[in-house]
C-alpha distance (Angstrom), angle and dihedral (degrees) to the residues before:
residue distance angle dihedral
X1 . . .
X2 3.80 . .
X3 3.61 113.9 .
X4 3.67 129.9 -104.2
X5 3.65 129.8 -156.4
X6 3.82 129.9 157.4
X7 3.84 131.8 -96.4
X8 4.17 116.0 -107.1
X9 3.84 85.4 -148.3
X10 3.83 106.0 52.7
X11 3.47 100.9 3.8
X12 4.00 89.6 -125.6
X13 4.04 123.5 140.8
X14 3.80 115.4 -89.8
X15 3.62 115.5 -171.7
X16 4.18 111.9 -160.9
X17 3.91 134.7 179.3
X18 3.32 125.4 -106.3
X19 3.49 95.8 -104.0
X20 3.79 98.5 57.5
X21 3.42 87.8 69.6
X22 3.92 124.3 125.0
X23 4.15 88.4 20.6
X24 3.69 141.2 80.0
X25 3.57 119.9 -76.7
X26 4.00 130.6 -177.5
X27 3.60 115.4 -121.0
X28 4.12 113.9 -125.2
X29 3.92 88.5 -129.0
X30 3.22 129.0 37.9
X31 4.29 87.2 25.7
X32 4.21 89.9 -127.0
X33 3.96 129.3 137.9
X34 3.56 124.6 -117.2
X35 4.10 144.0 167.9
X36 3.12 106.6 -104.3
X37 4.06 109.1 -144.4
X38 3.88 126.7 -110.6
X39 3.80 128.8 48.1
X40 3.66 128.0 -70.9
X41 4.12 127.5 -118.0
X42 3.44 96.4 -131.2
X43 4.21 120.2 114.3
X44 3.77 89.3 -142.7
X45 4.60 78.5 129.6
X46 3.64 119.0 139.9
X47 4.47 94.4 -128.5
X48 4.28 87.0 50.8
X49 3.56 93.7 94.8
X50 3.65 86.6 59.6
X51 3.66 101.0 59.4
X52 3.99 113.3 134.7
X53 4.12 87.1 -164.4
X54 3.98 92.1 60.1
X55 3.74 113.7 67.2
X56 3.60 118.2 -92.8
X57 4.13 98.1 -124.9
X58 3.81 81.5 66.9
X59 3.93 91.2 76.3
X60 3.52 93.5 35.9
X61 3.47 97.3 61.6
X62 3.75 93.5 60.6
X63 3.46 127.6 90.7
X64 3.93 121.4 -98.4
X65 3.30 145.1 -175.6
X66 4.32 116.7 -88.7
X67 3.45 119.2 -146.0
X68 3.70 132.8 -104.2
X69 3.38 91.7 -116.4
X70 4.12 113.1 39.6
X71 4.08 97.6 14.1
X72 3.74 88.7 173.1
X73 3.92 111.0 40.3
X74 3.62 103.9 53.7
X75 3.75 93.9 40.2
X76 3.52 117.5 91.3
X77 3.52 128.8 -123.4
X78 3.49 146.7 -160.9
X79 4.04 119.0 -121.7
X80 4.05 126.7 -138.2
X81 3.80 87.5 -106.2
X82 3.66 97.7 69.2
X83 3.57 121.6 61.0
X84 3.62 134.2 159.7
X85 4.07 143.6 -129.1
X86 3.47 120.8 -100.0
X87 4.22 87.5 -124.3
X88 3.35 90.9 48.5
X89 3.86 98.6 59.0
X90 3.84 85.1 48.1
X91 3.53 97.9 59.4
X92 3.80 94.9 51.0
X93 4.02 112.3 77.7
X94 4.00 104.2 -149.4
X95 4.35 101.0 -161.3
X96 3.84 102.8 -132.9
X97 4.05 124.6 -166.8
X98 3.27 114.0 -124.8
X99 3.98 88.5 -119.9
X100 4.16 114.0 81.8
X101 4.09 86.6 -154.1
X102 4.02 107.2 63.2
X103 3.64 112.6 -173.3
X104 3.62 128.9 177.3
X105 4.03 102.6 -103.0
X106 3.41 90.2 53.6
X107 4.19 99.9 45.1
X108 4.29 75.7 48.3
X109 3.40 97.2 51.0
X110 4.12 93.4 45.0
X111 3.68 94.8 44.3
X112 3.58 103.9 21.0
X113 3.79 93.7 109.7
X114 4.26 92.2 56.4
X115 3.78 94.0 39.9
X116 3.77 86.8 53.9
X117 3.78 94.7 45.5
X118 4.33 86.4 42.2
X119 3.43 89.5 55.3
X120 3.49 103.0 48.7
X121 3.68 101.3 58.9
X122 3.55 96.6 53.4
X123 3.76 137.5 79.0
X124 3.80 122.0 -100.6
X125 3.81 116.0 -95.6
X126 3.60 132.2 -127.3
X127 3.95 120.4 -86.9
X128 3.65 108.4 -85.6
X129 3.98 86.6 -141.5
X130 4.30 86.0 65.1
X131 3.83 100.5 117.7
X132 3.95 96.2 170.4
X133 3.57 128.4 90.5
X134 3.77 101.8 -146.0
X135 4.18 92.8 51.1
X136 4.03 82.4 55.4
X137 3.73 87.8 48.3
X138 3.51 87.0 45.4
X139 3.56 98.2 56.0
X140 3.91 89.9 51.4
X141 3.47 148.3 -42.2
X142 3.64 104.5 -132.3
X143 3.75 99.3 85.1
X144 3.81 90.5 58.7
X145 4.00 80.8 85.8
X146 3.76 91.7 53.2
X147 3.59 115.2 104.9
X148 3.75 125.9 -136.3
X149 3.77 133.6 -79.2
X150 3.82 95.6 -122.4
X151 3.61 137.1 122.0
X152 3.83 92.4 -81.6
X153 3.75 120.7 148.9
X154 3.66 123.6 -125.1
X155 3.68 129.8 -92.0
X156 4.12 83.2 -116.5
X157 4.03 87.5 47.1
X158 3.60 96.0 52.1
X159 3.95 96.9 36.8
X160 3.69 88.1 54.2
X161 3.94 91.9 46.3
X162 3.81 89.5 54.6
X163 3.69 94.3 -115.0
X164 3.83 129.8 105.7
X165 4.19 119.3 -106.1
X166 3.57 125.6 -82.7
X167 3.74 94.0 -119.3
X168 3.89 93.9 55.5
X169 3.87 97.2 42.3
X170 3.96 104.8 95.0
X171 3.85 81.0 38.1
X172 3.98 96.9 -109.0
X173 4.24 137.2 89.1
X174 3.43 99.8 -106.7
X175 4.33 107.3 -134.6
X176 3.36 132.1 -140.1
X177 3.53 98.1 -102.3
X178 3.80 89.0 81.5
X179 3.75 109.4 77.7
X180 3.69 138.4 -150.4
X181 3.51 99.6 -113.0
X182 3.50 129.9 42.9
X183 3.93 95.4 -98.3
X184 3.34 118.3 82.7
X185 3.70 97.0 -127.0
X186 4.04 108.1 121.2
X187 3.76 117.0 -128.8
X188 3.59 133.6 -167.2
X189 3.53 116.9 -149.4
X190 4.18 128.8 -129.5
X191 3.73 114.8 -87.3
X192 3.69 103.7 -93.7
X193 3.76 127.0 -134.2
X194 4.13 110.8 -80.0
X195 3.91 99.1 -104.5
X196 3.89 129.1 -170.9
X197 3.70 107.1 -111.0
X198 4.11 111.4 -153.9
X199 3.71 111.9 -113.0
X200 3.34 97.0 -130.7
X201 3.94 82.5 69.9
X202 3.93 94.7 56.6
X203 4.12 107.2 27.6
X204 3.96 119.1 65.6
X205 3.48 121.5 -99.7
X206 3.88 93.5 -107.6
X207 3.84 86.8 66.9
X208 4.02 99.4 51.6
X209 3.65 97.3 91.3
X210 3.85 95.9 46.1
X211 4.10 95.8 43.6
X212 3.82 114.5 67.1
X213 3.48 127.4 -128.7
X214 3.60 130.5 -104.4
X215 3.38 127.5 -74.1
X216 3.53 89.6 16.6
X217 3.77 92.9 144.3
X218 3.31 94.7 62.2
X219 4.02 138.2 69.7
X220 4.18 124.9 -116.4
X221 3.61 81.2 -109.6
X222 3.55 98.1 49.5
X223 3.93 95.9 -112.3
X224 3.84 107.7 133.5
X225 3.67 119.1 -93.3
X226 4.12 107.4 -92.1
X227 4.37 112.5 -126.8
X228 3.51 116.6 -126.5
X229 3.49 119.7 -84.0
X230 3.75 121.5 -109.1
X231 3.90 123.0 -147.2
X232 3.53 118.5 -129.7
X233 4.31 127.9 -172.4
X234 3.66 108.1 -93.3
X235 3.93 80.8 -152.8
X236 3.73 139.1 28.5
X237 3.61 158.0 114.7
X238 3.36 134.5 -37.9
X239 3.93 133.1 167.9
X240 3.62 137.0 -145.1
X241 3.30 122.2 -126.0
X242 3.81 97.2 -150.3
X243 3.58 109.7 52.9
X244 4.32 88.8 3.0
X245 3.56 85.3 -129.2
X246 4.17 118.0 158.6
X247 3.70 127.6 -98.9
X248 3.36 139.8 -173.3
X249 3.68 121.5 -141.0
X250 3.75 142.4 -174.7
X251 4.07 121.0 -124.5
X252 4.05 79.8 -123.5
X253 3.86 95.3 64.8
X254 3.80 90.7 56.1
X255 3.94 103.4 134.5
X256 3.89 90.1 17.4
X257 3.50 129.1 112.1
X258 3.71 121.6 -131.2
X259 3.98 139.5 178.8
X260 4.12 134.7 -96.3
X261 3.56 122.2 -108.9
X262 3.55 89.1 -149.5
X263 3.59 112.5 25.5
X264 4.34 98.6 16.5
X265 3.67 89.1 -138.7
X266 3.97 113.0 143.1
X267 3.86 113.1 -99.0
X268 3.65 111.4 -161.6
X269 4.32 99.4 -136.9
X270 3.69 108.5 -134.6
X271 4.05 127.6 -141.6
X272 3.58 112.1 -74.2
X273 3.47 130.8 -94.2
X274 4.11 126.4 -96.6
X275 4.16 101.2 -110.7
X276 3.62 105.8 -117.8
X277 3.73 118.2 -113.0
X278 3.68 117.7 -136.0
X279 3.26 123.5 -135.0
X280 3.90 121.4 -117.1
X281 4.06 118.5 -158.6
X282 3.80 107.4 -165.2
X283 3.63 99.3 -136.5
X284 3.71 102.2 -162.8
X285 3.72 94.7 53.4
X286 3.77 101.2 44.1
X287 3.48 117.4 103.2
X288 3.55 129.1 -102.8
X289 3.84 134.3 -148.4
X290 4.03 126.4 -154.9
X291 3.97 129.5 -160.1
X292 3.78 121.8 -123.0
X293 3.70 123.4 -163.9
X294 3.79 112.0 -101.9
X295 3.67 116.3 -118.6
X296 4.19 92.9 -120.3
X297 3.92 83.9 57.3
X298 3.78 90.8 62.1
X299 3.45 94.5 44.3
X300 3.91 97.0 57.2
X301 3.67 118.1 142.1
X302 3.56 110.7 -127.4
X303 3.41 115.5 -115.6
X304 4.19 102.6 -113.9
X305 4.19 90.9 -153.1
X306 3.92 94.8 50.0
X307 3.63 116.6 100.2
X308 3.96 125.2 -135.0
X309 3.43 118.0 -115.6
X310 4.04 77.0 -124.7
X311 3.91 92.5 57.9
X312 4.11 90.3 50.9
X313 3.91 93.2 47.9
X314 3.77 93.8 51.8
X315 3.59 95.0 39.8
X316 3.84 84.4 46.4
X317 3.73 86.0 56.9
X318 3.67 98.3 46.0
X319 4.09 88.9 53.5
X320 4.19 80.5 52.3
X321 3.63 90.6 59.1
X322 3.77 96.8 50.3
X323 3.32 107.0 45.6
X324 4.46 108.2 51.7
X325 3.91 105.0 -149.3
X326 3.20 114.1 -118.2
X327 3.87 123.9 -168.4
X328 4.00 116.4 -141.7
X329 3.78 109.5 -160.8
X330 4.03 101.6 -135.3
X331 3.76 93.9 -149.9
X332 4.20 82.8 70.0
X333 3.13 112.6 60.7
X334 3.79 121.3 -142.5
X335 4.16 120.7 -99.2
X336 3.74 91.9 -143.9
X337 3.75 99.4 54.3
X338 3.82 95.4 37.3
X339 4.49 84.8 53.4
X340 3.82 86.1 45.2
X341 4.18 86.3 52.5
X342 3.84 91.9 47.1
X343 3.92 106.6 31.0
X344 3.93 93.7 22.2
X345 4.18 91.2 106.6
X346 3.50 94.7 62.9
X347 3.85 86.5 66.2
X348 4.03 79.4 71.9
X349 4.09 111.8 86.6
X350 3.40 97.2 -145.6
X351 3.75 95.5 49.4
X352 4.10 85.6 59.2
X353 3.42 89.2 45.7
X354 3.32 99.8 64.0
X355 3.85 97.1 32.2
X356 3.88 79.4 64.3
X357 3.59 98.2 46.4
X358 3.95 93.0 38.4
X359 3.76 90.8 47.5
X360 4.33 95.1 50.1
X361 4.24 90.0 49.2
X362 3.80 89.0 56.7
X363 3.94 96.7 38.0
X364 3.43 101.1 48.0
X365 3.34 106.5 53.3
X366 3.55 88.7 49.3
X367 3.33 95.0 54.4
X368 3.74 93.0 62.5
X369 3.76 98.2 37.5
X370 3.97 80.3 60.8
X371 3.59 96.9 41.4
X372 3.74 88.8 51.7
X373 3.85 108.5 29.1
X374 3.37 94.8 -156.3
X375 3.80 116.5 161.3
X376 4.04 100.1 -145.5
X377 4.11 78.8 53.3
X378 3.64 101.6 54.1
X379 3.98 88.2 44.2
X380 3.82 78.2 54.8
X381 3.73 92.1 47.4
X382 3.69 90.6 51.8
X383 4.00 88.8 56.6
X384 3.65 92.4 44.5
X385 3.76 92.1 55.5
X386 3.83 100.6 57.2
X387 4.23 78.9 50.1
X388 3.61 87.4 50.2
X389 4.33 105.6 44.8
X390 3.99 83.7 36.4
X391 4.32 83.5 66.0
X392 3.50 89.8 34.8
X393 3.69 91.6 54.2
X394 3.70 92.2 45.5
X395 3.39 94.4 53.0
X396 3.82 96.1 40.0
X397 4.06 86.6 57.5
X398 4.03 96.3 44.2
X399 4.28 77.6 60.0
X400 3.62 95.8 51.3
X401 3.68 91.7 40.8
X402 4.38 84.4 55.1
X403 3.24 93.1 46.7
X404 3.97 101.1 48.6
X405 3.99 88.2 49.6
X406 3.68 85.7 47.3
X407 3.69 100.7 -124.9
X408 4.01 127.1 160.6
X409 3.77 94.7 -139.2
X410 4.01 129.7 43.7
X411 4.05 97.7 -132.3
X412 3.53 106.7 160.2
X413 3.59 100.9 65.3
X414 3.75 118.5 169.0
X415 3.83 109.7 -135.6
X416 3.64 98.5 106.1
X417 3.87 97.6 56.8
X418 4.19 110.4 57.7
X419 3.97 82.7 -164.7
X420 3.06 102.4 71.6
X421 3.59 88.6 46.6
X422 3.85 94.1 74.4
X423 3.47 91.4 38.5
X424 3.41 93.3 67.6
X425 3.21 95.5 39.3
X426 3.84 95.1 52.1
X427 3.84 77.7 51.5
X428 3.88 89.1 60.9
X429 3.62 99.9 37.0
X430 3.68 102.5 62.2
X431 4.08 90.0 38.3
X432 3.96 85.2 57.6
X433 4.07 91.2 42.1
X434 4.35 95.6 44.1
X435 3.65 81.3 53.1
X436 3.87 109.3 45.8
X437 3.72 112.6 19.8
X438 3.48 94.5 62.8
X439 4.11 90.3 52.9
X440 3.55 84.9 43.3
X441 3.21 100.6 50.2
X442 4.20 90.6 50.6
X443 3.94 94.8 45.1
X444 3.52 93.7 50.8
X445 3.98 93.6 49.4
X446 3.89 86.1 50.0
X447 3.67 107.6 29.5
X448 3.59 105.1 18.8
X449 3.69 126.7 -133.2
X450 3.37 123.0 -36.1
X451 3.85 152.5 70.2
X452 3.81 95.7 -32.7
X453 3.70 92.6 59.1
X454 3.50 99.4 37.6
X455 4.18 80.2 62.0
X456 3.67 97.0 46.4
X457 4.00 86.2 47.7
X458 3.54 87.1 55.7
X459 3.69 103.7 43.7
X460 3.84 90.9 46.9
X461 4.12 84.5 59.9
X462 3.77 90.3 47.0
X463 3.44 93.2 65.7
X464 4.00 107.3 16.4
X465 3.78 89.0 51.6
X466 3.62 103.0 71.3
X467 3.96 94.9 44.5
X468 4.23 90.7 49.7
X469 3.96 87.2 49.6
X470 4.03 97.5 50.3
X471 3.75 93.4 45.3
X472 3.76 94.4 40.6
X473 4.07 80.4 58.0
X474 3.75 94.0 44.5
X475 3.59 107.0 49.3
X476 4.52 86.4 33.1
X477 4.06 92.5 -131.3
X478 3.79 131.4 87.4
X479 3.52 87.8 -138.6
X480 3.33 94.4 64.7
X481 3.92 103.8 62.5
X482 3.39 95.7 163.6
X483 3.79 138.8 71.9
X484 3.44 131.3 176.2
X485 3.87 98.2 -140.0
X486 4.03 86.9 58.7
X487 3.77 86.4 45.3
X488 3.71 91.6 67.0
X489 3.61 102.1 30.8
X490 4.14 81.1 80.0
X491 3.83 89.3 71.3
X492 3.86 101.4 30.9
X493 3.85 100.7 39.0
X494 3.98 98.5 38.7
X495 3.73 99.0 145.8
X496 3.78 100.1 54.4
X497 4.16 82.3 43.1
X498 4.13 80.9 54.4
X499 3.36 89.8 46.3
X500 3.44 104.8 50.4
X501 3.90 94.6 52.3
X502 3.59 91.5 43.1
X503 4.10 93.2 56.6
X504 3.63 96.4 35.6
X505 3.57 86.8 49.9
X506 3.29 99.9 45.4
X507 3.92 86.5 52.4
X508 3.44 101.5 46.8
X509 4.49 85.3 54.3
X510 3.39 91.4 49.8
X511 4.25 90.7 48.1
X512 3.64 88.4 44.6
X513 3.89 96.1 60.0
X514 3.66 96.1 38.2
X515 3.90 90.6 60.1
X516 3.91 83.2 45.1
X517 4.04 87.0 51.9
X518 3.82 83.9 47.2
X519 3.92 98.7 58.7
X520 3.65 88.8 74.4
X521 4.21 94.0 54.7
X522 3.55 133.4 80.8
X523 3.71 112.3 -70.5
X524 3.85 98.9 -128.4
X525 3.78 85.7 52.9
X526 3.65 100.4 42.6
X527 3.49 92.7 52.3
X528 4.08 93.8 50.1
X529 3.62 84.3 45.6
X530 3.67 97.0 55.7
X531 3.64 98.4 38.5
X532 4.05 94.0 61.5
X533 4.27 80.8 46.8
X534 3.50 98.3 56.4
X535 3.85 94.0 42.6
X536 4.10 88.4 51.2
X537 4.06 90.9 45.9
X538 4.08 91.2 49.5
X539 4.00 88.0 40.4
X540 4.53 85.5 56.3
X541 3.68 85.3 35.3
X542 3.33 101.0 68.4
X543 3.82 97.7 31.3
X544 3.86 79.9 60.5
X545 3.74 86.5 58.5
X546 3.52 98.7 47.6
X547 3.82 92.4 54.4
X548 3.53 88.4 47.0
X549 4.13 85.7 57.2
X550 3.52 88.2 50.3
X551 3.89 100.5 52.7
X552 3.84 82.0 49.9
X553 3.62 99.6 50.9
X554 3.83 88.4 48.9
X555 3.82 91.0 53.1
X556 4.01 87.7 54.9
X557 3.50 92.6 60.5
X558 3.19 122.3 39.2
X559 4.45 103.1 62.0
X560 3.45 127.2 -103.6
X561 3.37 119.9 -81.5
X562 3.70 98.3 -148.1
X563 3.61 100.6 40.3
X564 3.64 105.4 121.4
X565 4.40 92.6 42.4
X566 4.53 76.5 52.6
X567 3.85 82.2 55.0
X568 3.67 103.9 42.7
X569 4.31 81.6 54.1
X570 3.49 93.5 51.7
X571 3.68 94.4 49.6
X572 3.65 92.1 49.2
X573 3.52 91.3 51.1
């Protein structure tokens, strides 16, 4: 990421390359110069020229400074043979003094400052006057390496003439012990002028394309090199700090102060924000990666108690086969499940038991009171048969009460306690009387006595009977023969209403013309016959009752279903 520092001038973000770095840069707004921090890459140093890794030639080839005394023996100079490219004299930057006529006080008095700081971290030299080869190998071995101070080209210069260097030619380094001239006295040359060598002379070849070149910085007209421009939001947010309510400013009031909306205190508007750049994925290019099954997924066992999906459709099929479909319409209900609702107690041994037993202590006493006639008897008789529908009452409610709890067996059966005999028979009795005396009462007034109200009568306790009973049971008093949770059971539990009426009608049709077929039999007989009837009819009676109760309490429990649209009405309203 390029770095990004701010102008001195305008105080605006600048965001320069690497490269610029160490020079003078122009800033993108308010079109000033200024030094940009940090230290440049170039070798333009003062102690480069005395590099023992670059090859000696390199220095040699640069201009120097010739002595006062000999200007043209010790300075080196270039022969006819060796010439150089046109590029190549671009690319190196010779630094010139402003005066044509160098002479030594002056070059002093310039660079007297890194001469003295040169020369003081280095050793001492040999004497110059040291003609002998083995003092100079005394003194050291390390400038054996060293190559001479003659007019030898570069390593660049001779690359780029297509001919190897100077130094490498008889295939050895030549050593210092081999002068310039042909005495053997050894001479140190002046200090030349510091020079800026071209990097692609001192860094490898694999670094060329990542280093830049030199003068990079700067323009071909010598203008510092401009930073890249940042964008900024010509418009955005900023908050106050009283109230923190949100303003919109202009890039143009940056620095300025403006006013609230809300509160008109002054907001000072800050600088404006970088614009965000958006990211953009080049779909088709990007790469893309596939899966490929591993080679331990191949090789799965099969698991020997796992089905094919093969298996289950056949077996699937096979079921199909079996079983026919058949299609039950649910508006008609089925014959064997309303028989198993009606007749389904007699499935329960006790409840035949004491049909049976029921059934012969009303039958047989009639018989004789018929078979005799005599009056004191049927007085008897009479007595006998409260006895006798008390039981049957009794019995008839311990039923209902079964079949409301939903239980499979009647247990609590009331034969050993006589009080609860007449309590459920006082239970009966004023269901039967809030039904039909008032009816009877009315059709007698307006029809008189006779069949017609005898029917009414008994219609009105076909369908009055049931309700009386269930609220009697409800609200536990027979004063109270009405209950509000019975009350709307008629609208939410229709069907088992339906089906109560329907069944105990039905019933009650089918008793009817069996005592009619009975008129024509032997009295003895018709009167066992229709004593074991009744008791069975009473017995499903009840039952009928008790599921009733149950459909009921079910109904109670479980929430309405259409509360909230009852609600929404009764808002409205």
């Amino acid at each position: 990421m390029p770095p990004t520092l701010q102008c001195p001038r305008c105080n605006q973000t600048v965001t320069i390359g690497a490269e610029s770095a160490g020079m003078r840069v122009k800033c993108p707004h308010c079109e000033k110069l200024f030094l940009a921090p940090g230290f440049s890459a170039s070798t333009n140093d003062d102690d480069d020229w005395l590099s023992l890794d670059t090859d000696g030639a390199s220095v040699a080839s640069s201009p120097t400074i010739a002595s006062r005394d000999d200007p043209a023996s010790d300075a080196p100079t270039l022969d006819d043979s060796q010439s150089f490219d046109s590029e190549e004299l671009d690319d190196v930057e010779v630094v010139e003094d402003d005066e044509p006529n160098v002479d030594e006080p002056n070059v002093l008095a310039k660079f007297g400052d890194e001469l003295s700081a040169f020369t003081s971290s280095i050793e001492p030299l040999p004497s110059a006057t040291a003609n002998s080869g083995n003092q100079l190998g005394d003194a050291g071995d390390s400038f054996d390496a060293l190559p001479p101070f003659s007019d030898a080209e570069t390593p660049a210069q001779a690359t780029a003439a297509g001919k190897a260097p100077a130094s490498n030619a008889a295939g050895k380094t030549p050593s210092l012990n081999e002068s310039v001239d042909d005495d053997d006295e050894f001479k140190i040359p002046d200090l030349p002028l510091p020079v800026r060598v071209p990097l692609q002379e001192t860094l490898p070849t694999a670094d060329l394309a990542d280093t830049p070149p030199a003068g990079r910085g700067q323009t071909d007209a010598g203008k510092p090199r401009q930073a890249d421009a940042v964008e900024y939001e010509s418009e955005y947010r900023v908050k106050c700090n009283i109230c923190g309510s949100i303003l919109y400013a202009k890039a143009a009031q940056a620095g300025k102060s403006i006013k609230c909306t809300d509160c008109h205190s002054p907001v000072k508007v800050p600088p404006p924000p970088r614009v965000k750049k958006k990211l953009t994925i080049d779909v088709e290019n990007a790469k893309t990666f596939g899966f490929e099954d591993s080679a331990a997924h191949k090789k799965k066992r099969v698991d020997p108690y796992q089905k094919s999906a093969q298996d289950l459709l056949d077996e699937a099929e096979r079921d199909e086969d079996k079983t026919p479909t058949t299609f039950q319409d649910p508006d008609i209900p089925s014959l064997r499940e309303w028989a198993t609702n009606v007749f389904g107690i007699f499935l329960d041994f006790g409840v035949i038991a004491r049909w049976l037993c029921l059934s012969m202590m009303g039958a047989i006493p009639a018989a004789i009171v018929i078979s005799i006639g005599h009056p004191l008897l049927v007085v008897g008789l009479m007595v006998w048969g409260v006895v006798f529908t008390a039981l049957t009452v009794a019995c008839g409610f311990a039923i209902m009460l079964s079949v409301a709890n939903e239980h499979e067996t009647v247990t609590d059966w009331p034969e050993a306690d006589p009080t609860a005999w007449i309590d459920d028979l006082v239970v009966a009795l004023s269901a039967v009387i809030l039904a039909g005396v008032p009816i009877l009462a009315i059709t007698s007034l307006a029809f008189g006595p006779g069949l017609l109200s005898t029917a009414m009568t008994m219609f009105s306790i076909y369908l009055l009977f049931p309700f009386f009973v269930l609220s009697m049971m409800d609200m536990q008093s027979i004063f109270m023969p009405f209950s509000p949770e019975v009350a709307r059971s008629v609208t939410r539990c229709q069907e088992a209403w339906g089906g109560l009426y329907f069944s105990a009608g039905l019933l009650f049709a089918v008793l009817f013309f069996f005592f009619v077929g009975l008129s024509s039999a032997a009295p003895v007989a018709a009167a066992v016959i229709a004593v074991f009837a009744s008791v069975a009819v009473a017995f499903c009676y009840f039952s009928m009752i008790g599921r009733l109760a149950f459909a009921i309490g079910q109904s109670v429990n479980e929430p309405a279903k259409n509360k909230p649209d009852s609600a929404a009405e009764t808002t409205a309203k």
